[in-house]
C-alpha positions, 0 to 999 in steps of 0.5 A: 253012346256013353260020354267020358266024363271027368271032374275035377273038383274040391270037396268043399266046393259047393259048385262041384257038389252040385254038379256031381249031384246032377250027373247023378241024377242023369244016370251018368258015370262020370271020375272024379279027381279031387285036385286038393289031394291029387297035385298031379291032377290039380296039375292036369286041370290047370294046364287044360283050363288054364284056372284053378277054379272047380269043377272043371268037367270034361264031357269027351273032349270038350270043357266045362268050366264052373257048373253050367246045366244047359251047357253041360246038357248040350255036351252029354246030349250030343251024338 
């Protein structure tokens, strides 16, 4: 079954980078918001995480704050 995946993230953030790379590599589709551009998602993301740091990666609907592989794993792999 297909996860729905959303990132928010910077572009100059090193941590979303890699993080986007990964679900790339994993063959997952995955949106991604770009809260420097979009203040009404930047908006979103804080009211949901409670920070301002990125990526903040939503796998369905639980939350992964910061790039965190074996948590993300453990998310993308559940039924």
């Amino acid at each position: 079954m297909e996860k729905n995946v959303v990132i928010y993230s910077l572009p100059t953030c090193p941590h979303c980078k890699r993080a986007k790379e990964y679900l790339s590599q994993k063959g997952i589709s995955y949106v991604d918001y770009d809260v420097g551009k979009d203040k009404v998602r930047a908006k979103e993301m804080i009211e949901k995480s409670g920070q301002m740091d990125t990526p903040v990666i939503l796998v369905d609907d639980e939350m992964v704050v910061g790039f965190n592989q074996s948590k993300l794993n453990k998310l993308l792999s559940k039924k």
